[in-house]
C-alpha positions in Angstrom: 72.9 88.3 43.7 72.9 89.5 47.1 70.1 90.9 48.6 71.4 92.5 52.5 73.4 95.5 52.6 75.9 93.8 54.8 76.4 90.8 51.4 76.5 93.4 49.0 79.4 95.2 50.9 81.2 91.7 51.9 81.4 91.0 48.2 82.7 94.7 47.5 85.6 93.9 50.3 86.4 90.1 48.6 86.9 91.7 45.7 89.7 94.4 46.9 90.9 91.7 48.9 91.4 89.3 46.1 92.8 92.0 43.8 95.5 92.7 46.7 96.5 88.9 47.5 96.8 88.6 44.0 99.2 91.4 43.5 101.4 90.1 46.5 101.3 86.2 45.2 102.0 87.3 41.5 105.0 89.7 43.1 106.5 86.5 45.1 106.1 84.4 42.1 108.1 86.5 40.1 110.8 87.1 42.6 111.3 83.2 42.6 111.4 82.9 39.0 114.2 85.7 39.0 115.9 84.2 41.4 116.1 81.2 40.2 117.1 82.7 37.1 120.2 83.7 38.3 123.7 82.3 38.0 125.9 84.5 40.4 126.0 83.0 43.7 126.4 86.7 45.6 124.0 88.3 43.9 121.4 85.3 44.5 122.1 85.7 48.5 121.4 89.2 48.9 118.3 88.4 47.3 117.6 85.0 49.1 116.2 87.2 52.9 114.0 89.1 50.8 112.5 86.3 49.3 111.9 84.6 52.4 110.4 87.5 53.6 107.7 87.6 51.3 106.9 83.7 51.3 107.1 83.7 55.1 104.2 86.9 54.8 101.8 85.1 52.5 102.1 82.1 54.7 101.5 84.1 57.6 98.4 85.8 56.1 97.3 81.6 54.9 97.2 82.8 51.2 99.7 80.2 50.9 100.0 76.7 53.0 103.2 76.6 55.8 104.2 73.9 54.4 104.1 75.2 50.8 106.3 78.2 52.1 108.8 75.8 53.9 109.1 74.1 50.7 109.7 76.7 48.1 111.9 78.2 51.1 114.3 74.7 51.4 114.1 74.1 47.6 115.6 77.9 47.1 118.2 77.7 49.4 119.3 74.1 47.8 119.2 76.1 44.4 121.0 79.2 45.9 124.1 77.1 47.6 124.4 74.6 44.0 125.6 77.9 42.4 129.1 78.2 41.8 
């Protein structure tokens, strides 16, 4: 257990911290899986800018690796332009 004031409060701002990436990573997963889900090609590409939005933020905020981002990014729009 922490004993200083200022690692008593740190652990009190992790913990909002983590309950707020975790929202934002759970949101973007979800997306993805609804997105893939999909079988109409219109509907997917209205929803494909969004998505990158969000992956491009968490990658941009490092609760997700660049590279982890490009991928789920290049894998989506393969999925999005095999739709009929």
């Amino acid at each position: 257990m922490a004993h200083h004031k200022s690692a008593k409060k740190r652990i009190r701002q992790d913990e909002r911290k983590r309950l707020h990436n975790r929202y934002y990573k759970k949101s973007a997963r979800t997306a993805i899986r609804k997105l893939r889900d999909l079988e109409d090609r219109s509907e997917a590409e209205k929803q494909l800018p969004q998505l990158f939005s969000m992956i491009d933020r968490l990658a941009k905020r490092n609760l997700w690796h660049q590279n982890k981002a490009n991928n789920l990014k290049s894998g989506l729009a393969e999925h999005v332009n095999r739709l009929g």
